[in-house]
OpenMM code with the backbone's topology and positions (N, CA, C; nanometers):
from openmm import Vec3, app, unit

residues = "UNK UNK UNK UNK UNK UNK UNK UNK UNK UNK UNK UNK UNK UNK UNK UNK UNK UNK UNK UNK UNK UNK UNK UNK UNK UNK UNK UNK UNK UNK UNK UNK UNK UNK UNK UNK UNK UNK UNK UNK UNK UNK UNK UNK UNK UNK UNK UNK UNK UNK UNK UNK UNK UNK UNK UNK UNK UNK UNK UNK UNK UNK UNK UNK UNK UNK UNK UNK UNK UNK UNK UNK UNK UNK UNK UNK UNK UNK UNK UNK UNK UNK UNK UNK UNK UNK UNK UNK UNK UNK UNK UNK UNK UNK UNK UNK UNK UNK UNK UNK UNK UNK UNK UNK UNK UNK UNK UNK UNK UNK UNK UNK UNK UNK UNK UNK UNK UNK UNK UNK UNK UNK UNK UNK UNK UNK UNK UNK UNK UNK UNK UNK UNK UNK UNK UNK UNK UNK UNK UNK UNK UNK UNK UNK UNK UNK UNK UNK UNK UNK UNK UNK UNK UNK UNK UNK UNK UNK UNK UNK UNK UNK UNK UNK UNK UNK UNK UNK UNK UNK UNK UNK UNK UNK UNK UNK UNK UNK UNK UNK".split()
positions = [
    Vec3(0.0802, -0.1175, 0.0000),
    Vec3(0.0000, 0.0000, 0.0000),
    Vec3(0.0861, 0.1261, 0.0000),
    Vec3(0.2124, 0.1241, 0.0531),
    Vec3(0.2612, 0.2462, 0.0425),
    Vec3(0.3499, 0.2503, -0.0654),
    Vec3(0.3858, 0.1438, -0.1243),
    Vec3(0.4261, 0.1420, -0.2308),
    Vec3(0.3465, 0.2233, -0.3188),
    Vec3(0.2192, 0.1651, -0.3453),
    Vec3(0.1017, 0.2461, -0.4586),
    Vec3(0.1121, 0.3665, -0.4356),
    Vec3(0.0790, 0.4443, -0.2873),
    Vec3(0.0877, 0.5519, -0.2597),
    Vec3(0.2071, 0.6286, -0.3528),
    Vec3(0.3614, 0.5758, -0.3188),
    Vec3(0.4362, 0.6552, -0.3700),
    Vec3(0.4560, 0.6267, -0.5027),
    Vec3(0.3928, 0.5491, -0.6250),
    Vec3(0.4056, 0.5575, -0.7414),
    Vec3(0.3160, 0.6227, -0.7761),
    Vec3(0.1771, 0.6575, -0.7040),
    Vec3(0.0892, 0.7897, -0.7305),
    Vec3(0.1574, 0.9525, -0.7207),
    Vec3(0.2304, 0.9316, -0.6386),
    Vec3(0.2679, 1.0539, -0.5717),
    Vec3(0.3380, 1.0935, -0.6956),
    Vec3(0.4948, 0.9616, -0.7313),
    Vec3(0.5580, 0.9831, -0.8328),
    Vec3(0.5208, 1.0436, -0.9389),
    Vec3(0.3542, 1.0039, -1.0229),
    Vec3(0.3402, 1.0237, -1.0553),
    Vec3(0.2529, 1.1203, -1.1295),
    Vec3(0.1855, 1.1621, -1.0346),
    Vec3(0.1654, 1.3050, -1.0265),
    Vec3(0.2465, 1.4352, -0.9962),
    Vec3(0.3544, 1.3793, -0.9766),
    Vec3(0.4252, 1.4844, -0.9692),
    Vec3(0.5185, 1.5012, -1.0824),
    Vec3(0.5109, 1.3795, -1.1633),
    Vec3(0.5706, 1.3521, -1.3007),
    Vec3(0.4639, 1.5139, -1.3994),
    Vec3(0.3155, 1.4630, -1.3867),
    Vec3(0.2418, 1.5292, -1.4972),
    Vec3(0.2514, 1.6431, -1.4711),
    Vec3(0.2874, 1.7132, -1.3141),
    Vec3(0.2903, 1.8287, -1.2672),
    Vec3(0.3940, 1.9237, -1.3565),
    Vec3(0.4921, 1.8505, -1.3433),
    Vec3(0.6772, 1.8710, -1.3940),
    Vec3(0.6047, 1.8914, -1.5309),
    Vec3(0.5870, 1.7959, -1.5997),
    Vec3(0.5131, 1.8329, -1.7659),
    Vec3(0.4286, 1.9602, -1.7968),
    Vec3(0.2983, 1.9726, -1.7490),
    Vec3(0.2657, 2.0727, -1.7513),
    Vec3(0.3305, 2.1763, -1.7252),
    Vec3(0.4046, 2.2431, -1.6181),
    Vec3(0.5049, 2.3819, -1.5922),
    Vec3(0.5831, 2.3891, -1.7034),
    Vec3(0.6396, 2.2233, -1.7667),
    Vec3(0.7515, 2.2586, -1.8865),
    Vec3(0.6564, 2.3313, -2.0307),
    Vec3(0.5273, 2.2659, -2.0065),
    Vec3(0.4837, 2.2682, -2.1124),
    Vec3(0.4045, 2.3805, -2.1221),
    Vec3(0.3929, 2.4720, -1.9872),
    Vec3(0.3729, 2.6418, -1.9686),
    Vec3(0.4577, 2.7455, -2.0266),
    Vec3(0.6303, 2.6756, -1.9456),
    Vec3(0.7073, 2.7403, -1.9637),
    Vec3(0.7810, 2.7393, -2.1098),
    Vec3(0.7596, 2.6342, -2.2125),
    Vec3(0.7744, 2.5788, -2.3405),
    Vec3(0.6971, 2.7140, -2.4014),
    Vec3(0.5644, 2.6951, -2.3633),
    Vec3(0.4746, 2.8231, -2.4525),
    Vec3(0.5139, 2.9564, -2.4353),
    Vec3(0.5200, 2.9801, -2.3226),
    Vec3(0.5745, 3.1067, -2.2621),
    Vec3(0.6880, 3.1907, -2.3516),
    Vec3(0.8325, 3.0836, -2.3525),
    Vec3(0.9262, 3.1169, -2.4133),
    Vec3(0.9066, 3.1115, -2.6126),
    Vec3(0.8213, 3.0628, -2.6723),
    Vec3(0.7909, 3.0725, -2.7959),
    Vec3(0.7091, 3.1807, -2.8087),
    Vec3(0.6377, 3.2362, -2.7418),
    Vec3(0.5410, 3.3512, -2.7689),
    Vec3(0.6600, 3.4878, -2.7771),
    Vec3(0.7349, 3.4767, -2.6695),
    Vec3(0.8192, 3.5925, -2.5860),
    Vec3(0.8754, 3.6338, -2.7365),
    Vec3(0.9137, 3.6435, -2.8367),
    Vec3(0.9801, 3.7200, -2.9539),
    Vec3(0.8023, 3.7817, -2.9925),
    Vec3(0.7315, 3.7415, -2.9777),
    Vec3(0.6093, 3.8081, -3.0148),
    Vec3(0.5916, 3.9314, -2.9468),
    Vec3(0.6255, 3.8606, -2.8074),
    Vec3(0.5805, 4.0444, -2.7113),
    Vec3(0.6706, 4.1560, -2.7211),
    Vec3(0.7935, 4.0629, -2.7503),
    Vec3(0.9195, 4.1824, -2.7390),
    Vec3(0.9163, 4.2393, -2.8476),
    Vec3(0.8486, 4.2342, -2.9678),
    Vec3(0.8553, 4.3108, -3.0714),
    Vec3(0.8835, 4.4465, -3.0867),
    Vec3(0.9720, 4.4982, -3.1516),
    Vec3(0.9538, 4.6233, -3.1289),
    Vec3(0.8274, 4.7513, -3.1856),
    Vec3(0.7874, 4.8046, -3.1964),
    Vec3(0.6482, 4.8970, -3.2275),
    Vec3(0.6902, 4.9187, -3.3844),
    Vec3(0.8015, 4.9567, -3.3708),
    Vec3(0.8689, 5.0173, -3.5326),
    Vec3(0.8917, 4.9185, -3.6208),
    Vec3(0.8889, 4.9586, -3.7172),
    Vec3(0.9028, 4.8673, -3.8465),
    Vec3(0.9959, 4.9755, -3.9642),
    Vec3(1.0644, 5.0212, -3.8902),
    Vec3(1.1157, 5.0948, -4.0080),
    Vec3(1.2362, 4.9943, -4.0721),
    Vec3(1.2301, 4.9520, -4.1784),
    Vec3(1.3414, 4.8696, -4.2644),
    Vec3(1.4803, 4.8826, -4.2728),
    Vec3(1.5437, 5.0085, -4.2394),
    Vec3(1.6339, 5.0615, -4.2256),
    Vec3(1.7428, 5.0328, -4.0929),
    Vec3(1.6792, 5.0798, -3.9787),
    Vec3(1.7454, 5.0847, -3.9036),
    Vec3(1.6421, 5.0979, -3.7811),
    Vec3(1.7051, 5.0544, -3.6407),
    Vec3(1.6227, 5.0153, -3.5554),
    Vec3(1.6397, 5.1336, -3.4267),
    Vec3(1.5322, 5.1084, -3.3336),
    Vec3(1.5431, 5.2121, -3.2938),
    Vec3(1.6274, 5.2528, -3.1312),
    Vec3(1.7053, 5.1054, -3.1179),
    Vec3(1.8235, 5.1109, -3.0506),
    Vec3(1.9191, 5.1665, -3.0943),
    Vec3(1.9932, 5.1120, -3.2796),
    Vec3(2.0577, 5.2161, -3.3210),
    Vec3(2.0218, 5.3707, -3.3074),
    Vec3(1.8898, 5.3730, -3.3459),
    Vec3(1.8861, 5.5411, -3.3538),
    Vec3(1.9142, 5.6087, -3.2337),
    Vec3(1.8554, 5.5509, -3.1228),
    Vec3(1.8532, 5.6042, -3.0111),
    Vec3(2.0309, 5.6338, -2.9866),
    Vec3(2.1218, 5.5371, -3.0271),
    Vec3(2.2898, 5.5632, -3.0246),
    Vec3(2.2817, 5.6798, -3.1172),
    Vec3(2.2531, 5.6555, -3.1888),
    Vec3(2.3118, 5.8447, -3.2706),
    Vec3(2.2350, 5.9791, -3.2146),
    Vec3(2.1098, 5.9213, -3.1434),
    Vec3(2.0774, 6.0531, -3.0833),
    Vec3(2.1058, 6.0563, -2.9279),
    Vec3(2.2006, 5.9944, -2.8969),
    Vec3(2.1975, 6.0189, -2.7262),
    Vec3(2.1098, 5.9880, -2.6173),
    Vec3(2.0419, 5.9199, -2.6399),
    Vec3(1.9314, 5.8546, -2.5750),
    Vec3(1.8094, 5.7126, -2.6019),
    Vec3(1.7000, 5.7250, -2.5669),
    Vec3(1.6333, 5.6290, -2.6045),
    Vec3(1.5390, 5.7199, -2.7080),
    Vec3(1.5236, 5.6442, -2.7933),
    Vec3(1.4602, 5.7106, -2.9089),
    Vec3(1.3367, 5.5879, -2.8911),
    Vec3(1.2087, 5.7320, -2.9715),
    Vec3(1.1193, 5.6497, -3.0151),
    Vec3(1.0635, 5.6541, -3.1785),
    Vec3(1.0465, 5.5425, -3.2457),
    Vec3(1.0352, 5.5551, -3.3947),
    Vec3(0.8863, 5.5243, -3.4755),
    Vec3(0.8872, 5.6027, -3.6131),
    Vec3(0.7628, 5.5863, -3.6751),
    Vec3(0.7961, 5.5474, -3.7969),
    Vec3(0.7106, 5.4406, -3.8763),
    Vec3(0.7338, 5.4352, -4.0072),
    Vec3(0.6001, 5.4878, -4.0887),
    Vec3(0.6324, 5.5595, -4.2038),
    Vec3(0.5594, 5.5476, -4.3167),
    Vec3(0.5387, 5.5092, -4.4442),
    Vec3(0.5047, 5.4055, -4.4661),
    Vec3(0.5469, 5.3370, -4.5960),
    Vec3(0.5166, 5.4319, -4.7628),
    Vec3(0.5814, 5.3636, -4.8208),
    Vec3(0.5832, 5.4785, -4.9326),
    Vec3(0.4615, 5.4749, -5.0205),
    Vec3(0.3883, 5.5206, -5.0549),
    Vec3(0.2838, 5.5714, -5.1079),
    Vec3(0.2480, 5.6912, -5.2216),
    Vec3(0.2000, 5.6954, -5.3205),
    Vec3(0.1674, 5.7683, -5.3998),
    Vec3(0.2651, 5.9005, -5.4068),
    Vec3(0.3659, 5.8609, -5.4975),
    Vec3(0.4369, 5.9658, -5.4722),
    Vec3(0.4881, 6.0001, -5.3735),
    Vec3(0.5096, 5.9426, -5.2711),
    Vec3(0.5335, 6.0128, -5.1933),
    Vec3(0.6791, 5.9022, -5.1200),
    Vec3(0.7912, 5.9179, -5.0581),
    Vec3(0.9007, 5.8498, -5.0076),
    Vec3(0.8440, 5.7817, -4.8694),
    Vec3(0.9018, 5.6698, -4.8510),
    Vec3(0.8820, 5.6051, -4.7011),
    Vec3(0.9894, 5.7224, -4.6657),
    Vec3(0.9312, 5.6957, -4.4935),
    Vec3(0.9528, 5.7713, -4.4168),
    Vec3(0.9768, 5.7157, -4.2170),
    Vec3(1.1117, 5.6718, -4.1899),
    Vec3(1.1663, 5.6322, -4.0669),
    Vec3(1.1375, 5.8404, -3.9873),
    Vec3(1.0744, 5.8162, -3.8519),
    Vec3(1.1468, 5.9070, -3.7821),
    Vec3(1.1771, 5.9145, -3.6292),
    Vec3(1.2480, 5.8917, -3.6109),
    Vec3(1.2765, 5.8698, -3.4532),
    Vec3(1.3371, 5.9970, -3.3992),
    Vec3(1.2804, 5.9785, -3.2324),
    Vec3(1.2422, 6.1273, -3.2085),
    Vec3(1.2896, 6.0942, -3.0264),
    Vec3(1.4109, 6.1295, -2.9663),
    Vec3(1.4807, 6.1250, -2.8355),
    Vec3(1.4633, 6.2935, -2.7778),
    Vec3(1.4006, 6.2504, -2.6503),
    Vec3(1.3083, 6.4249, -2.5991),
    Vec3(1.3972, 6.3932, -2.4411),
    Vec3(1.4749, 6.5174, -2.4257),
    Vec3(1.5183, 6.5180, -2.2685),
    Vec3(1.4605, 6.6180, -2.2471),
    Vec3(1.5002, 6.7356, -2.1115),
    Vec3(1.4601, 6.8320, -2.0651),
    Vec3(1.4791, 6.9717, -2.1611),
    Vec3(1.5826, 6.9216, -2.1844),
    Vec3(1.6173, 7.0472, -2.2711),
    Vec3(1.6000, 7.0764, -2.4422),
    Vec3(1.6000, 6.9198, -2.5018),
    Vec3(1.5921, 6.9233, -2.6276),
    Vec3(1.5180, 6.8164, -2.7047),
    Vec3(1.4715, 6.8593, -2.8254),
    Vec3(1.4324, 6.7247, -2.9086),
    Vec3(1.4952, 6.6729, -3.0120),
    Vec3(1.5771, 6.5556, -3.0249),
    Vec3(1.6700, 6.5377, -3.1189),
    Vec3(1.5620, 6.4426, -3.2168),
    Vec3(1.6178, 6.4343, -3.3059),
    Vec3(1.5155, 6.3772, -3.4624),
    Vec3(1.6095, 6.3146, -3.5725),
    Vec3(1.5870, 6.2236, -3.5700),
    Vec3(1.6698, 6.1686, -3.6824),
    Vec3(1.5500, 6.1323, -3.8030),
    Vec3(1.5806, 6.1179, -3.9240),
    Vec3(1.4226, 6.1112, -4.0300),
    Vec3(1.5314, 6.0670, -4.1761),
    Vec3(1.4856, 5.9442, -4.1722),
    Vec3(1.5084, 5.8878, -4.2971),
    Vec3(1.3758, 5.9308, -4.4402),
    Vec3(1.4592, 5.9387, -4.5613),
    Vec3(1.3462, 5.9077, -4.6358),
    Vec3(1.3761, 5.8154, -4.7381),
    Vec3(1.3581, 5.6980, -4.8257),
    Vec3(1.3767, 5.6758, -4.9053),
    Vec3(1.2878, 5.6595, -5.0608),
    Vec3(1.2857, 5.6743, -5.1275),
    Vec3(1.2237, 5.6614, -5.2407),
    Vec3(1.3237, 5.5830, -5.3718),
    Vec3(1.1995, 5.5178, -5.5034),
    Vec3(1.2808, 5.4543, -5.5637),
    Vec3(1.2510, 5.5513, -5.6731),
    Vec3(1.3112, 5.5963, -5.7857),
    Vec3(1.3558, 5.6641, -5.8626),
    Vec3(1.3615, 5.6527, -5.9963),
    Vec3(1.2907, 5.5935, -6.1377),
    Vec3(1.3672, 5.5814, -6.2435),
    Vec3(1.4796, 5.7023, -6.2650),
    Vec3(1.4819, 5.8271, -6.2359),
    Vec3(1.6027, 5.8979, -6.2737),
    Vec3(1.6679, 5.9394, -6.1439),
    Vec3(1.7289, 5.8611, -6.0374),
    Vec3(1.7701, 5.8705, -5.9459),
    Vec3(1.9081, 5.9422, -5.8950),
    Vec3(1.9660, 5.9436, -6.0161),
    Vec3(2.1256, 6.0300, -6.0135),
    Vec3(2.1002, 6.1539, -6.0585),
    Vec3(1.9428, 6.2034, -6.1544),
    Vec3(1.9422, 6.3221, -6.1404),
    Vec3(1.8545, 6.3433, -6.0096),
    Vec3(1.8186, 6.2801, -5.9171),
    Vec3(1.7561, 6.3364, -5.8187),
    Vec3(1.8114, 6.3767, -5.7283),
    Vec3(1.9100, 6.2530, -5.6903),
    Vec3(2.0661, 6.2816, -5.6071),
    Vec3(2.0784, 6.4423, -5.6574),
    Vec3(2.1053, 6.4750, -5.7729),
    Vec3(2.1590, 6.5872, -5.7916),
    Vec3(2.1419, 6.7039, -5.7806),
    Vec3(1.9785, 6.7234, -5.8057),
    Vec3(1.9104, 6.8166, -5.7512),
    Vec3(1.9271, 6.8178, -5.5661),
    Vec3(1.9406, 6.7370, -5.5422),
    Vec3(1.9313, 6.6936, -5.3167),
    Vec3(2.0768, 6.7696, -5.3355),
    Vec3(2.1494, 6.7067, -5.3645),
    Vec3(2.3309, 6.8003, -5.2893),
    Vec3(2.3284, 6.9250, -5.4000),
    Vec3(2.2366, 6.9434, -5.4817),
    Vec3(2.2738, 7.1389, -5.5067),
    Vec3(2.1930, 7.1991, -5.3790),
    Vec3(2.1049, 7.1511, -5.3112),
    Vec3(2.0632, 7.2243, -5.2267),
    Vec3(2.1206, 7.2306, -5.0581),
    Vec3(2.1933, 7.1228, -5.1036),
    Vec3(2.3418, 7.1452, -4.9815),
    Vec3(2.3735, 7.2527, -5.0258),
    Vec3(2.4104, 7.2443, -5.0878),
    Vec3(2.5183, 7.4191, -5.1047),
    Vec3(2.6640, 7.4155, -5.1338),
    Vec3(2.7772, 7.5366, -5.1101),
    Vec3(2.8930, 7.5042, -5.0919),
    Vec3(2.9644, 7.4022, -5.0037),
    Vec3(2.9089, 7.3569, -4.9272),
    Vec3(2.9433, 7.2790, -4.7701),
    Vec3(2.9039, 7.1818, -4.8368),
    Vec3(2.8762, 7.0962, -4.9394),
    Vec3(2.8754, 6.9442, -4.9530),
    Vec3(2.9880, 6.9073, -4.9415),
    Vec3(3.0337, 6.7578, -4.9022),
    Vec3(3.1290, 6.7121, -4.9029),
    Vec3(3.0810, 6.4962, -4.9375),
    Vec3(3.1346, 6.4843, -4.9662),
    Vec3(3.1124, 6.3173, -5.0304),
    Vec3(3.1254, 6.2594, -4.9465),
    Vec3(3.1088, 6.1391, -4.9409),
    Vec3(3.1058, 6.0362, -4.8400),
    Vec3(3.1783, 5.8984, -4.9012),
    Vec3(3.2586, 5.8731, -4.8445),
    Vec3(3.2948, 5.7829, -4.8964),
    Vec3(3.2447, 5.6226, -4.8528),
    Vec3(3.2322, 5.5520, -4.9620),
    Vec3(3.2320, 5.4035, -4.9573),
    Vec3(3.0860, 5.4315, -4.8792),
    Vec3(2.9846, 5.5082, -4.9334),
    Vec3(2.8855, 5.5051, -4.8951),
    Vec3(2.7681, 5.4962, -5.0437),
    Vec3(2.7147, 5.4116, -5.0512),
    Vec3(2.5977, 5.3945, -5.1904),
    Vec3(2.6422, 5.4108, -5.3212),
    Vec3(2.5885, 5.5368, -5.3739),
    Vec3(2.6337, 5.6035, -5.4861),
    Vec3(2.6204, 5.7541, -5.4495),
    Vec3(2.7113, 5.8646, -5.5358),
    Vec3(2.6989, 5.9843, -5.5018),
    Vec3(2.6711, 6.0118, -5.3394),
    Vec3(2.6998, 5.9419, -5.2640),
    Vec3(2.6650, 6.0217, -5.1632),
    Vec3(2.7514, 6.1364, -5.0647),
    Vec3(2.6582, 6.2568, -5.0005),
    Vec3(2.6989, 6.3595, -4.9981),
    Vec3(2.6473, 6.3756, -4.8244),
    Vec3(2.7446, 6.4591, -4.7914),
    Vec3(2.6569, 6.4769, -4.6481),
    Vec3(2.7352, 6.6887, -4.6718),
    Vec3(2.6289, 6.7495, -4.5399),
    Vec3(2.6262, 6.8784, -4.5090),
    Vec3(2.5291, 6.9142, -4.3897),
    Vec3(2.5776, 7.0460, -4.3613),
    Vec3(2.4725, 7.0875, -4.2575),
    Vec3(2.3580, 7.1281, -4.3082),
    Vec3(2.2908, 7.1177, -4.1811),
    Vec3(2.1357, 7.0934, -4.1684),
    Vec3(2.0768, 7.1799, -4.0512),
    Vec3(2.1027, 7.2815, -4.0711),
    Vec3(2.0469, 7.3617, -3.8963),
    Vec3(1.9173, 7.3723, -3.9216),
    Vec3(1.8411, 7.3897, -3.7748),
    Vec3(1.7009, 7.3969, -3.7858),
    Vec3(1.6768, 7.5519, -3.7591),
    Vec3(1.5847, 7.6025, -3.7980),
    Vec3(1.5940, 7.7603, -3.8160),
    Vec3(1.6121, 7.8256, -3.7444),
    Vec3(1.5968, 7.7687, -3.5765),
    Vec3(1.5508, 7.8071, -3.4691),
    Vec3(1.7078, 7.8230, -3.4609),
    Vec3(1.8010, 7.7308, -3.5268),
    Vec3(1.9313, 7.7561, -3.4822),
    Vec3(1.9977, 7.6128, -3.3836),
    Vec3(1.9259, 7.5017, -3.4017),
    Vec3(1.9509, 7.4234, -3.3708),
    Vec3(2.0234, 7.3238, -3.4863),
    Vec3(2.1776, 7.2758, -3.3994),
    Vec3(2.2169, 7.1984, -3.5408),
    Vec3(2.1868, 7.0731, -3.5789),
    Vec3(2.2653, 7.0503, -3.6563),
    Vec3(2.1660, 6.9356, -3.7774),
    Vec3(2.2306, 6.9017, -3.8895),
    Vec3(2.2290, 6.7743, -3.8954),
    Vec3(2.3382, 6.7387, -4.0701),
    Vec3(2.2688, 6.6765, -4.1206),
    Vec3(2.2699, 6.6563, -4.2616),
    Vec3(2.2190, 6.5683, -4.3673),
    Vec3(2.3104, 6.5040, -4.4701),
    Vec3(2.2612, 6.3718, -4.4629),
    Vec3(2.3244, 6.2878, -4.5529),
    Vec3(2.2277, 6.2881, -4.7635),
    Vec3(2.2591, 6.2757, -4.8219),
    Vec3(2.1807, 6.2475, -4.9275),
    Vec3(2.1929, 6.1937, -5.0317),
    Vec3(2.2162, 6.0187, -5.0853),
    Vec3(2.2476, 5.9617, -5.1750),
    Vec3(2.1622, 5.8397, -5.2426),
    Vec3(2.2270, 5.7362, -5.3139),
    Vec3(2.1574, 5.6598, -5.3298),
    Vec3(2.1662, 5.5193, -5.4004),
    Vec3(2.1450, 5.4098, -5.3639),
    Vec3(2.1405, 5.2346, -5.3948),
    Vec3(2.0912, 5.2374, -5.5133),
    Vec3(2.1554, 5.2106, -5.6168),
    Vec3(2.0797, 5.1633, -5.7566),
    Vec3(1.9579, 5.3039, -5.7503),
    Vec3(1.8139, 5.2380, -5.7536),
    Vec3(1.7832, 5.3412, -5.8441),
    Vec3(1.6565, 5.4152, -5.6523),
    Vec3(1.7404, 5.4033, -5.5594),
    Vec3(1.6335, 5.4082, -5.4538),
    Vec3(1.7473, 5.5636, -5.3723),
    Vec3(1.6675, 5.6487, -5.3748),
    Vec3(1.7422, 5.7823, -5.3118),
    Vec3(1.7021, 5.7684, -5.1704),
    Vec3(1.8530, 5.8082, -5.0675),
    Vec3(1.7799, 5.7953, -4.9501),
    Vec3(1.8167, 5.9476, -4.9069),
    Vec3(1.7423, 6.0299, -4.8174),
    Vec3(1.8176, 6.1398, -4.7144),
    Vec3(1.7973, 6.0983, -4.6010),
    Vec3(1.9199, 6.1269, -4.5271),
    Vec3(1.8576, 6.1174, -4.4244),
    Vec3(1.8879, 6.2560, -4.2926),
    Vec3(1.8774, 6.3105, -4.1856),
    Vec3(1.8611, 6.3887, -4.1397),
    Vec3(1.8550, 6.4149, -3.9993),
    Vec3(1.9586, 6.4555, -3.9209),
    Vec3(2.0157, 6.4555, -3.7644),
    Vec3(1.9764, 6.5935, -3.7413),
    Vec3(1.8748, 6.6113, -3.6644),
    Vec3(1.9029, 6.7607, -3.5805),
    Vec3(1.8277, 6.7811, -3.4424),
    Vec3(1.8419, 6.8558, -3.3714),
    Vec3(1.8184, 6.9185, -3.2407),
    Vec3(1.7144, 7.0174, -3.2424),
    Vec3(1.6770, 7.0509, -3.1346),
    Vec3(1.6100, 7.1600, -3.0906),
    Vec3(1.6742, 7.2390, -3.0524),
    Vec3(1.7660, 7.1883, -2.9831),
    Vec3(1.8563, 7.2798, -2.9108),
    Vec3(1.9798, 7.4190, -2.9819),
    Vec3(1.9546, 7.5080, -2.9680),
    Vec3(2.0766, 7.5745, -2.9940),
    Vec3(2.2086, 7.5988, -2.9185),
    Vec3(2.3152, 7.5019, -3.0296),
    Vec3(2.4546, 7.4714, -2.9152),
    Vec3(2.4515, 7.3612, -2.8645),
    Vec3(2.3922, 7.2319, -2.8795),
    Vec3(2.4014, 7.1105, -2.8173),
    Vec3(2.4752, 7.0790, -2.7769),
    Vec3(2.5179, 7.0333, -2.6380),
    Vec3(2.6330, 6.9960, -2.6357),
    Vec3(2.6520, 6.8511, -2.6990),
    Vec3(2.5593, 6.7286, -2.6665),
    Vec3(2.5140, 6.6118, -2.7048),
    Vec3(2.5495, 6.6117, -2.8863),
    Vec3(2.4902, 6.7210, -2.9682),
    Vec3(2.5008, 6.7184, -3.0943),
    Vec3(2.6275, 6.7978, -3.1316),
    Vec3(2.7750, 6.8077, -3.1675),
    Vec3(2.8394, 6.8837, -3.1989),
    Vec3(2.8682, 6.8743, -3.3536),
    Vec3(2.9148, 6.9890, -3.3975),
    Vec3(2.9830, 6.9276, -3.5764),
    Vec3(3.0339, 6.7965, -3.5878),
    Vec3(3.1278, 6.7919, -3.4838),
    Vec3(3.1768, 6.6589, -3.5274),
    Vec3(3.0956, 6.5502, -3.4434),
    Vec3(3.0479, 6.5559, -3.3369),
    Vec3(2.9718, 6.4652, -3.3520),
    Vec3(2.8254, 6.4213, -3.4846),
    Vec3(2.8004, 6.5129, -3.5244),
    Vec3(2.7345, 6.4972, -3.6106),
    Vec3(2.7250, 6.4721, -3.7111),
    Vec3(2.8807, 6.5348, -3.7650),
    Vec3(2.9829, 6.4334, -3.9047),
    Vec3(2.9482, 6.2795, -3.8718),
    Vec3(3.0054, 6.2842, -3.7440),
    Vec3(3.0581, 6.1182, -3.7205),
    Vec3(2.8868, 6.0078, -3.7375),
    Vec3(2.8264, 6.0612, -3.6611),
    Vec3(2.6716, 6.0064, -3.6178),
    Vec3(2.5946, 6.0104, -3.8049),
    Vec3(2.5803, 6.1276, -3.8634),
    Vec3(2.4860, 6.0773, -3.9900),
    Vec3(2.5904, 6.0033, -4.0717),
    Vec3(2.7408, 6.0064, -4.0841),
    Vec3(2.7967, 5.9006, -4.1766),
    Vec3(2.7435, 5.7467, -4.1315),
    Vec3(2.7434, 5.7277, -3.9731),
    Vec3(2.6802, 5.6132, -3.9116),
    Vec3(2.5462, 5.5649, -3.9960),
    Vec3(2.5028, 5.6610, -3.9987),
    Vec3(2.3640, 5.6002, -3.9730),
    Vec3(2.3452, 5.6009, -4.1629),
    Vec3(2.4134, 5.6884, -4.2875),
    Vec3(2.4234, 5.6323, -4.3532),
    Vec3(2.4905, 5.5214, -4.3819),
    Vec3(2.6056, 5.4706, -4.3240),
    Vec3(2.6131, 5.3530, -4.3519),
    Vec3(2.5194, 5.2117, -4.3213),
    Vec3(2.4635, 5.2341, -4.2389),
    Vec3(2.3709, 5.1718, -4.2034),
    Vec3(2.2239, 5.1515, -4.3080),
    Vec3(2.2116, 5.2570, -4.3353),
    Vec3(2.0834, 5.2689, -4.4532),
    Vec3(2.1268, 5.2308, -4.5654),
    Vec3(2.2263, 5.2468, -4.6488),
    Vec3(2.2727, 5.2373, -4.7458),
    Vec3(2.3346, 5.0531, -4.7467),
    Vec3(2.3558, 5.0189, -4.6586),
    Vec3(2.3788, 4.9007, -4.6419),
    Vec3(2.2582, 4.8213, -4.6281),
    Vec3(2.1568, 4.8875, -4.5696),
    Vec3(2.0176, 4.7561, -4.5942),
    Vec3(1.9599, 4.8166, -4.7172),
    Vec3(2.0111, 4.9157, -4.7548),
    Vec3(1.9250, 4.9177, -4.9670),
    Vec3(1.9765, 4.8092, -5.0483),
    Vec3(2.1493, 4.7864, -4.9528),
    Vec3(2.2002, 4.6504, -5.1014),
    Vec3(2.0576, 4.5585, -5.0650),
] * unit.nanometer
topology = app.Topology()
chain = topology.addChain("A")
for resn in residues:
    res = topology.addResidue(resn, chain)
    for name in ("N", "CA", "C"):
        topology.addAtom(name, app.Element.getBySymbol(name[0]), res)
C-alpha cells in the first residue's frame, strides 16, 4: 500500500513537472512576439537610432505611397531638447538626377562620403531656430535615400559638428547598407 501511494505521488508529480515545462515551453515561444519592437522601419532600428541621438529614441514608419518616399522618424526628448533623426527613401527611375538636384541644395558645404551607396553627400542641416543638424543624401541603384540629424537645441552639447559628421555618416552607412 505504500508502495502504490508513492508511485501515485511519483506520478503526479511527473504530470505536474510536464505541464510547468509545457507552460514554460509556450511562454518562451510567444516571448519574440511580445518583445517586438512597435517600429518597423526597414532601415534601421530604434536602438541604433537612439545611439546616434543620445538617448532612447522612439520611432515611426511610413510606408511609401503615392508619390510620396517612405519615411523612418525617430524622435529622443530630454529636458532640454528634441533630437530627430528622419530617414526618407524613395525609388527613382532617374535617381542620379535626383541625387543631384538633393546636394545642389546642400550648397557650398557638400562634401562626399565615402564608400557610402552612390553619389553620396553629407552637409549641414540647422534647424531655423538655430539648432544643429546634418544631412546625408544619396543613393542604392535606383532608390534615393536622405537622411537627417538635428536638435532643438541651440549649441548642443550632445550634438556637436563633429559629432554629427561622425553620427549621420553612421547612420548612412547603415541605410545604405540595408538598400544593397
Amino acid at each position: 500500500m505504500a508502495s502504490d501511494l508513492m508511485t501515485q505521488c511519483r506520478s503526479k508529480r511527473r504530470i505536474w513537472h510536464r505541464v510547468v515545462e509545457g507552460i514554460l515551453a509556450l511562454a518562451l515561444a510567444c516571448m519574440p512576439a511580445m518583445c517586438r519592437a512597435a517600429n518597423d522601419c526597414p532601415w534601421l532600428n530604434e536602438a541604433t537610432a537612439g545611439g546616434l541621438l543620445g538617448g532612447e529614441a522612439v520611432g515611426s514608419y511610413t510606408a511609401e505611397a503615392a508619390g510620396q518616399p517612405a519615411v523612418c522618424t525617430f524622435t529622443q526628448k530630454d529636458a532640454n531638447a528634441t533630437r530627430t533623426l528622419r530617414i526618407t527613401v524613395e525609388q527613382k527611375a532617374d535617381a542620379h538626377m535626383q541625387v543631384a538636384t538633393l546636394e545642389h541644395s546642400c550648397g557650398p558645404d557638400a562634401t562626399p562620403m565615402q564608400a557610402i551607396g552612390n553619389e553620396a553627400m553629407t552637409c549641414t542641416a540647422d534647424d531655423r531656430k538655430g539648432g544643429p543638424g546634418a544631412r546625408a543624401v544619396g543613393r542604392v541603384r535606383d532608390q534615393v535615400f536622405t537622411i537627417t540629424i538635428s536638435s532643438t537645441l541651440k549649441g548642443d552639447p550632445s550634438l556637436t559638428r563633429e559629432v554629427l559628421k561622425s553620427r549621420i555618416y553612421t547612420a548612412a552607412e547603415q541605410v545604405s547598407g540595408n538598400l544593397f
